[in-house]
C-alpha positions in Angstrom: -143.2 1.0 -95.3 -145.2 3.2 -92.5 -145.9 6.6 -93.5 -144.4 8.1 -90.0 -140.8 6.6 -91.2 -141.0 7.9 -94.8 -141.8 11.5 -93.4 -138.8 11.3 -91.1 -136.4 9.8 -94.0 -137.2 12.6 -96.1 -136.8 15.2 -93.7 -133.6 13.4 -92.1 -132.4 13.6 -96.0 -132.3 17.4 -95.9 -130.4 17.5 -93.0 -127.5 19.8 -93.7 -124.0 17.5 -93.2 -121.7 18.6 -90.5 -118.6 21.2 -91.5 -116.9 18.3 -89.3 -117.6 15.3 -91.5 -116.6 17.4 -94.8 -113.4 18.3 -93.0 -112.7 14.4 -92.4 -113.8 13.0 -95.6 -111.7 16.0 -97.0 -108.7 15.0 -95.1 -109.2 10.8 -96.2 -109.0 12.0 -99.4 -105.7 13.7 -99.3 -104.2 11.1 -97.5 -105.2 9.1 -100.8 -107.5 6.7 -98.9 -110.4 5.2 -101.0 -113.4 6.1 -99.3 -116.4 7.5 -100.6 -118.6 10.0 -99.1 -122.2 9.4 -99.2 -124.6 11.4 -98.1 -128.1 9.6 -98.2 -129.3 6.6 -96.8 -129.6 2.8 -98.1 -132.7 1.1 -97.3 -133.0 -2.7 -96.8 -136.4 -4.5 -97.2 -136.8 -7.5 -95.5 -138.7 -8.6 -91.9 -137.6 -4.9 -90.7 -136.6 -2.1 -92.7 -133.5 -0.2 -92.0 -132.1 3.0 -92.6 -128.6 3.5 -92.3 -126.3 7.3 -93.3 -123.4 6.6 -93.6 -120.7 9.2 -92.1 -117.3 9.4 -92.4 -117.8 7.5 -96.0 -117.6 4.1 -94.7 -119.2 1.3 -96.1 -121.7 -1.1 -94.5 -120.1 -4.5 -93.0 -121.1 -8.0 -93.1 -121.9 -7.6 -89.3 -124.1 -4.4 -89.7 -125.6 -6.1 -92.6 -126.7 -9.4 -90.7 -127.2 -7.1 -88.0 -129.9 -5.3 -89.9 -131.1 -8.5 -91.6 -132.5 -9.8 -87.6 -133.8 -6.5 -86.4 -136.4 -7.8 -84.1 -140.3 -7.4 -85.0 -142.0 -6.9 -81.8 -145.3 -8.6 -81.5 -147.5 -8.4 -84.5 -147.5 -4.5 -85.6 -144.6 -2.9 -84.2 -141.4 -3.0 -85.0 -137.6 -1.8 -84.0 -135.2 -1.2 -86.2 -132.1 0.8 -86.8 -132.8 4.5 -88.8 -129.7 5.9 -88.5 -126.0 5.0 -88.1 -123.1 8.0 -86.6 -119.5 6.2 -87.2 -116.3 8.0 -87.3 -112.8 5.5 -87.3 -110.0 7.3 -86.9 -106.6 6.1 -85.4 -107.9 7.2 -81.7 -111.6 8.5 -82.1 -114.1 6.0 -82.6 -117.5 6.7 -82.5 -120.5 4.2 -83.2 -124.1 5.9 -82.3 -127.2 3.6 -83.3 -130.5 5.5 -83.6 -132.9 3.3 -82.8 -136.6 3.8 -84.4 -140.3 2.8 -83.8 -142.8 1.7 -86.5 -146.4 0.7 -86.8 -147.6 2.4 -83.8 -151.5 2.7 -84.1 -150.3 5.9 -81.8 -148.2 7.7 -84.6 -147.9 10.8 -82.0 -146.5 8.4 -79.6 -144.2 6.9 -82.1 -143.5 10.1 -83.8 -142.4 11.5 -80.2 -140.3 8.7 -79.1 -138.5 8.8 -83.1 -137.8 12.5 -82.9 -136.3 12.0 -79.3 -133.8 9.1 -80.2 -132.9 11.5 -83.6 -132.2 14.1 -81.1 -130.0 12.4 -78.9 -128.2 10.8 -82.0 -127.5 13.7 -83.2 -126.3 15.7 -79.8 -124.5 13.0 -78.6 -122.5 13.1 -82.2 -122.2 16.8 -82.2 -121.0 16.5 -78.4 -118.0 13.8 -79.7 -117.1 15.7 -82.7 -116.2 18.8 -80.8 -114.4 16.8 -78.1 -111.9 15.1 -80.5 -111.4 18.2 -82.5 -110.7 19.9 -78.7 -108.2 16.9 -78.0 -106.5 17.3 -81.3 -105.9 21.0 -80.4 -103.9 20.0 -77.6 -101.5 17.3 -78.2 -104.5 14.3 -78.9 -105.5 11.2 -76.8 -107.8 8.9 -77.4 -112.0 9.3 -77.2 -114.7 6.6 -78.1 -118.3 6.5 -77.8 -120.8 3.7 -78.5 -124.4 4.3 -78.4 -127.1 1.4 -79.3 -129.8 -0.2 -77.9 -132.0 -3.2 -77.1 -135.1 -5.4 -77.2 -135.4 -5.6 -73.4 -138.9 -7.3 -73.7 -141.6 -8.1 -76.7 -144.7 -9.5 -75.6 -148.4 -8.8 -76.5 -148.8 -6.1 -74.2 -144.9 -4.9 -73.6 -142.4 -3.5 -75.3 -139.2 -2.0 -73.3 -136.7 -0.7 -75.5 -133.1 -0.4 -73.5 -131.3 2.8 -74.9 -127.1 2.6 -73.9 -124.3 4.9 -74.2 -120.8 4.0 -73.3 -118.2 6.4 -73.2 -114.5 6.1 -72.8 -111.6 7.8 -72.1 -109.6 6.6 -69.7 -112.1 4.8 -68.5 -115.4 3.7 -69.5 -119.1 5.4 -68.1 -122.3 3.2 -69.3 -125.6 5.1 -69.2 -128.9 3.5 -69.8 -132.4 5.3 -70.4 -135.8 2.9 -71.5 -138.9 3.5 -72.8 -141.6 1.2 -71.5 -145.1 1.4 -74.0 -148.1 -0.5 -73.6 -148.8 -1.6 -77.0 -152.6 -2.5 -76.2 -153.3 1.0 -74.9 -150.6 2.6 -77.1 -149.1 4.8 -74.1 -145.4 5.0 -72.5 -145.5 4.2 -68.8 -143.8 5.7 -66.7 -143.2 4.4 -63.1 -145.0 6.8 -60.8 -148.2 5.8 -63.3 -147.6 2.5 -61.9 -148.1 3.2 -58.2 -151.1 4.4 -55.9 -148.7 7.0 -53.7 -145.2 8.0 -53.6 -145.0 4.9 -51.1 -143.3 2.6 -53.9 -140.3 4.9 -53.7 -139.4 4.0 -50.2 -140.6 -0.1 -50.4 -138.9 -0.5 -53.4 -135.5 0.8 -52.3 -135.5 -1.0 -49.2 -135.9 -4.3 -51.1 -133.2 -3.0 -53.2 -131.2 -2.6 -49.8 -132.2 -6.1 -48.8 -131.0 -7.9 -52.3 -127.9 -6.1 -52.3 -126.8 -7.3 -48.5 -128.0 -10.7 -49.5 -125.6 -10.8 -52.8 -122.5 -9.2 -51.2 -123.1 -12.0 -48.4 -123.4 -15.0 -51.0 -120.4 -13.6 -53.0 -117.3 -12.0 -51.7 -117.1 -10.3 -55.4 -120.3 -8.8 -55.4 -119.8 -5.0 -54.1 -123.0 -2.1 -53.4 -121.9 0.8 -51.7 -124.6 0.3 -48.8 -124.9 0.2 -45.1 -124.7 -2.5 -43.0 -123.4 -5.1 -45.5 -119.8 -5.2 -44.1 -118.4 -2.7 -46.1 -115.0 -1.6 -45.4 -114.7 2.2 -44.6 -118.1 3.1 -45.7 -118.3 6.5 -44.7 -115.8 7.2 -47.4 -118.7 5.9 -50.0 -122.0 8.1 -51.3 -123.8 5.1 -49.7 -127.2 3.9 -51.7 -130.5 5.3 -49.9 -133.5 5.7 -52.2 -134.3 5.7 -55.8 -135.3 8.8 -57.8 -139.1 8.5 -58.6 -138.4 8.3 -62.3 -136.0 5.7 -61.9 -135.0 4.0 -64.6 -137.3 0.8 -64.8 -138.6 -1.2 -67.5 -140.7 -4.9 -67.0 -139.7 -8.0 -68.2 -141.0 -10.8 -70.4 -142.1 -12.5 -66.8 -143.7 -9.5 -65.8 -141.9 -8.0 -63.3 -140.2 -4.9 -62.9 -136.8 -4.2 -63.0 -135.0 -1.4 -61.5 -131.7 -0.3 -63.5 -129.0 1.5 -62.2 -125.9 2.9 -64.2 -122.0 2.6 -64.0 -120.8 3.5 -60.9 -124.5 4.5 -59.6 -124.3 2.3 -57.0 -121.4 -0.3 -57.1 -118.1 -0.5 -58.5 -116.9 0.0 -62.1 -116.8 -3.4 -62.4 -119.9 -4.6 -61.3 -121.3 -2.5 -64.4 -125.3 -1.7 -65.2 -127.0 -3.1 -62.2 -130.3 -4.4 -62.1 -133.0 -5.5 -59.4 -136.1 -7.3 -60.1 -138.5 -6.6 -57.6 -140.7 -9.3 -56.6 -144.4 -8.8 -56.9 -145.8 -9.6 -53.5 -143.2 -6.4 -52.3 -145.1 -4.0 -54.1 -148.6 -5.8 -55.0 -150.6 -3.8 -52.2 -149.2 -0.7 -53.9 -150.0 -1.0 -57.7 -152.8 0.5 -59.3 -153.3 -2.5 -61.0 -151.8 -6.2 -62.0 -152.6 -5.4 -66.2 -148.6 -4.7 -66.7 -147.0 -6.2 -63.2 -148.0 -9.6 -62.0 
């Protein structure tokens, strides 16, 4: 098993468990429920290893088992697997918060970064649920849930994009996605400026953006962006799309392109969900440093 994962098991072990979690196992108990509180980790051997704590003292499922059985091994060193699992069930707060982790990194600062960033957010975005239940049980209840996982977006010889998601509900549902983009060659995370000769990509890239949204509202009267000239009804009352941040979120496909990600409500609609843009090469070609990632 790669050393970089043993040191963060061991250290994850002597994590001190939440007053929260001892106050719900606590309370399972004296409702005479059978659950078992466990407070280390079980590790699976197989194509990927997975590490798993278990809160709330439920047990693994079939699902999560098969689930950790096909964790994807990218190319022929590095691998993604799950580390570690947040779940709380309760009657109205649920809570499911996949930590994703990297292994076999020749970079094991790289990895070592991107594992202690995912732990962190894990953990906050736990922390951050716990206190908003207890908050809503203070004050006559309602109902909270939070699911957090992520994705292979691409595995190829030189890519790997990992697709980190978060969707929260209350009385209505907010996805948030954040990659990570590393060159596995190289063993270094891209980020989209490093991709681009000037700040120029920034303006070229959103007006393609522009132009693909106009086309799809035209083909389809159920596609909906919130941007100008597209025949949008009233659209002074919309925050209408203009440019993209320069650390947009981006990661590149098997095909090599690159794809531009926006979240819920970002730039369209509830309904229309995460939306994505793939850029087409000849837009940006005269602009990128080079054609090693983008082609």
């Amino acid at each position: 098993m790669d050393k970089k994962l043993d040191q963060l098991k061991t250290e994850y072990k002597n994590i001190q468990i939440p007053d929260e979690l001892n106050f719900i196992v606590e309370r399972a108990l004296l409702k005479g429920k059978k659950k078992k509180k466990k407070n280390g980790y079980k590790w699976m051997a197989g194509t990927a290893a997975a590490a798993v704590l278990f809160i709330g003292g439920l047990n693994i499922s079939p699902a999560m088992a098969s689930t950790l059985a096909d964790m994807p091994v990218v190319g022929s060193i590095v691998k993604v697997l799950t580390f570690t699992e947040y779940k709380v069930d309760k009657e109205k707060y649920q809570a499911d918060i996949k930590v994703p982790a990297v292994s076999d990194l020749e970079n094991g600062d790289l990895a070592q970064s991107l594992n202690d960033k995912y732990l962190k957010e894990g953990k906050e975005l736990y922390d951050e649920f716990m206190v908003e239940m207890k908050d809503l049980e203070k004050n006559g209840g309602g109902h909270l849930g939070v699911d957090s996982g992520y994705e292979v977006k691409t595995d190829n010889d030189q890519i790997l994009s990992i697709g980190r998601y978060v969707v929260n509900t209350v009385a209505s549902s907010s996805t948030i996605m954040t990659y990570d983009t590393i060159d596995k060659k190289n063993q270094i995370l891209l980020s989209l400026p490093m991709l681009f000769k000037d700040e120029s990509y920034v303006n070229t890239i959103s007006e393609n953006i522009k132009e693909q949204m106009r086309e799809q509202m035209k083909a389809d009267e159920n596609i909906i962006y919130w941007v100008s000239n597209a025949g949008l009804e009233d659209e002074e009352l919309f925050e209408l799309f203009e440019t993209i941040h320069k650390e947009q979120n981006f990661y590149i496909n098997n095909d090599g392109k690159l794809v531009i990600s926006f979240d819920k409500y970002e730039v369209a609609p509830g309904y229309m969900g995460v939306a994505e843009f793939i850029i087409p090469t000849e837009v940006i070609s005269d602009i990128l440093v080079s054609d090693e990632y983008i082609h």
